[in-house]
C-alpha angles and dihedrals in degrees: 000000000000126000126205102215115191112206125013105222133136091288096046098034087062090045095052088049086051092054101042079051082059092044106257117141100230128202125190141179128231144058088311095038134075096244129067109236092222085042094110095184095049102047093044079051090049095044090049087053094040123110086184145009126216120183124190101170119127125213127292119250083257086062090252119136089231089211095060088039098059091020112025090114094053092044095054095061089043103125095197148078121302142180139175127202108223140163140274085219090078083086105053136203112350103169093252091299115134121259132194134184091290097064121100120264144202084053101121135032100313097073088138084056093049098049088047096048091052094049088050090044088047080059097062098258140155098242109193108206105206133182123197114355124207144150133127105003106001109066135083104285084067090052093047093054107042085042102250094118120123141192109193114197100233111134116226095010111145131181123184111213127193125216109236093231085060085050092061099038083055096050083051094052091050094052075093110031127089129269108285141106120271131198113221107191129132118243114260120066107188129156116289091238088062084057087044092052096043092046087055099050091056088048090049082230142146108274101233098247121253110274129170117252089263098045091058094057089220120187111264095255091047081056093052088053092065097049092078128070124191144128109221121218132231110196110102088057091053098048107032096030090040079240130171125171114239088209107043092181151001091278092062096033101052091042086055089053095045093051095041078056089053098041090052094045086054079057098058 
C-alpha cells in the first residue's frame, strides 16, 4: 500500500512515520519529501501509483488550497482514498459552547479553511477537523521555558488541543472509515492559563504572571486565536473511527512529551 502525502510538516511528518510503522511506503512533496510540490510529473506519478492521498497543505495567502489549485482535476479522478487535516477554526466562535461536525462552519476568521474543508470534503475526503496541536517540541513546556508562556486574563476562554501522536493514530483509524469530517480533539478543554500553570509546576518554574490581551503584545495571529471560544467534541471519531485519544488530556500529553525529552537526554 502506497500513500501521496502533500506537504511534509510536524503533523504529517508523525502520521507518515505511523504508517511506515504499518507498513505503508509513503511519498511526500515538499522540502522534507522526495517530490517537488511544483514537480508535475512526479507528483501525477506519484498520484498513479498512489493507494491513498493525504494533504496537509493549508490555504494560500489568496485564499486559494494550493493542492486543489495545481492538482483538483487529478485528484478528481483519483479512485482512492483521500483525506485532508484541517482545522476546528472553521466553526468559529461559539462562546465556549461545544461544537461538533454538525455545526455550521466559515463563521469565524478561517474563511480560506473552510472553503477549503468543504471543497476536499466535496471530493469525497476524510477531513480531519484539529484544534491545538502539540507534542515533542511544540507544546508548552517548550513555551515556558524559552519565555514565550502566557497567561491572558479572559474569564471563561477554552481551547481544546490534540497531541500529534493522537493525530496520527486518528488518520489511521479513518483509512477505513467512510467520507465525512472528524473532530480529533482530546477530551478536556480547559483555559490555556490551567496548561501554563501545569506546564510550570512540572518544570519547577516561575508562572508568567496574569496580563490583559493588550498588555501581552501577542503576534496578530496569537490574538486571533483568542478571539474564539469552543470546546470541540469528540464523539463522531469515537464512535465512527473506533477512535480513542491516548492522551485524553494536558496532563498525559505533557507528561509524554517530558519523558520522550529524558529518554532522549539518557541517549545522548
Amino acid at each position: 500500500m502506497q500513500m501521496l502525502i502533500f506537504g511534509l510538516g510536524y503533523s504529517a511528518k508523525v502520521i507518515a512515520a505511523r504508517l511506515r510503522a504499518q507498513g505503508w511506503q509513503v511519498r511526500a512533496t515538499g522540502s522534507d519529501g522526495d517530490i517537488a510540490f511544483d514537480d508535475d510529473g512526479g507528483v501525477h506519478a506519484a498520484l498513479a501509483g498512489a493507494d491513498a492521498v493525504l494533504s496537509s497543505v493549508p490555504p494560500a495567502k489568496d485564499g486559494s488550497d494550493p493542492v486543489l489549485a495545481r492538482y483538483g482535476a487529478a485528484l478528481g479522478g483519483f479512485g482512492g482514498w483521500t483525506g485532508y487535516l484541517s482545522s476546528t477554526g472553521v466553526y468559529g466562535d461559539a462562546g465556549g459552547a461545544w461544537v461538533d461536525e454538525s455545526t455550521p462552519v466559515g463563521t469565524g476568521r478561517r474563511m480560506a479553511r473552510s472553503d477549503a474543508d468543504a471543497a476536499w470534503l466535496a471530493l469525497g475526503a476524510r477531513v480531519f477537523r484539529l484544534p491545538g496541536i502539540y507534542g515533542p517540541g511544540h507544546s508548552a513546556l517548550d513555551r515556558v521555558r524559552e519565555g514565550r508562556a502566557h497567561r491572558i486574563d479572559i474569564p471563561g476562554q477554552v481551547f481544546s488541543r490534540i497531541h500529534v501522536e493522537d493525530i496520527a493514530r486518528g488518520v489511521a483509524c479513518g483509512l477505513n472509515a467512510p467520507a465525512g469530517a472528524y473532530n480529533l480533539a482530546d477530551d478536556y478543554p480547559c483555559s490555556q492559563n490551567e496548561l501554563i500553570e501545569h506546564a510550570c509546576r512540572m518544570l519547577h518554574a516561575p508562572v508568567p504572571p496574569m496580563q490583559t490581551i493588550e498588555e501581552a503584545n501577542l503576534s496578530p495571529m496569537a490574538r486571533g486565536f483568542y478571539a474564539e471560544n469552543r470546546r470541540v467534541a469528540n464523539g463522531k471519531a469515537k464512535r465512527v473511527l473506533g477512535w480513542t485519544p491516548r492522551y485524553p488530556t494536558y496532563r498525559e500529553g505533557l507528561a509524554a512529551c517530558l519523558q520522550r525529552e529524558d529518554e532522549a537526554r539518557e541517549r545522548e
